[in-house]
N, C-alpha and C positions, 0 to 999 in steps of 0.2 A: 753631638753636633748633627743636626738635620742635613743628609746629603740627596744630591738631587741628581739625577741621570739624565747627559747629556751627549748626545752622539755627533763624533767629530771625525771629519774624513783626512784622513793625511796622503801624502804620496806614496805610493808602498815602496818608492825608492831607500827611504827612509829608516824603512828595517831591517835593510842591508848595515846599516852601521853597528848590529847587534842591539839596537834600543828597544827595550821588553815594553810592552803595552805597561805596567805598571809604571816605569821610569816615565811612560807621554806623560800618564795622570800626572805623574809630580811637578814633571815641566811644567805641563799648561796649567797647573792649580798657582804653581808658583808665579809665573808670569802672568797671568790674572789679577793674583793679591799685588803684587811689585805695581802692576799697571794700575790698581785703582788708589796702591800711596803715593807713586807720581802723580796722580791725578788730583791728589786731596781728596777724595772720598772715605781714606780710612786714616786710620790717625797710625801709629808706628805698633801701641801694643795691639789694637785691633789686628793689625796685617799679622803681627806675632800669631796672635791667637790661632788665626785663621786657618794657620801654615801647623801647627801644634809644635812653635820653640817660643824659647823665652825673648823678651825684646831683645837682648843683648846678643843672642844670635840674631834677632832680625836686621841689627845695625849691621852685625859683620857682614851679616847678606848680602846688604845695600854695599859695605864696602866690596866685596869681595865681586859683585857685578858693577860695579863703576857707577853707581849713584848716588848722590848726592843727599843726606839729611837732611843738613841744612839747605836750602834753596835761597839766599842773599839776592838782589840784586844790586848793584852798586851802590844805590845810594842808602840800601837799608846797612851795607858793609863800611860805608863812612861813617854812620851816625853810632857802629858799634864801636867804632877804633875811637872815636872823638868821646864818646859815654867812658869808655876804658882808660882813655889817656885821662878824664877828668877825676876820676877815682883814684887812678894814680897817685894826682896831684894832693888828693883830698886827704891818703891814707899814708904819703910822707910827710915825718915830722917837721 
């Protein structure tokens, strides 16, 4: 992976919490990838890639910091319930 050097100023309050310069990198690489799959600029195994885990780490990711996968808005979550109840009906005898 082609990496690129980027110099970022924090508050040196900051490194009172014990957090190693290596730990920022991951932060800010991680909250970068997270911020450009909120955004829809990467798709889920892109963001995987990105990060070097598998997608299925990257869902628990998204689980594990409180974000959402799927993104529904109401009325895309009606037409899924109404599509599901229809199949229901379709695949009882």
């Amino acid at each position: 992976m082609h990496e690129a050097i980027v110099e970022v100023h924090i508050p040196g309050e900051l490194l009172q919490f014990g957090i190693h310069p290596q730990a920022i990198q991951q932060h800010l690489v991680e909250w970068l990838v997270l911020s450009l799959f909120k955004d829809e600029r990467v798709s889920s195994g892109k963001a995987a890639k990105l990060l070097g885990i598998s997608r299925m780490e990257f869902l628990d990711l998204l689980r594990r910091r409180g974000i959402a996968y799927l993104d529904y808005s109401p009325d895309e979550i009606a037409e899924e319930i109404e599509a599901m109840q229809r199949l229901e009906i379709e695949l009882k005898p």
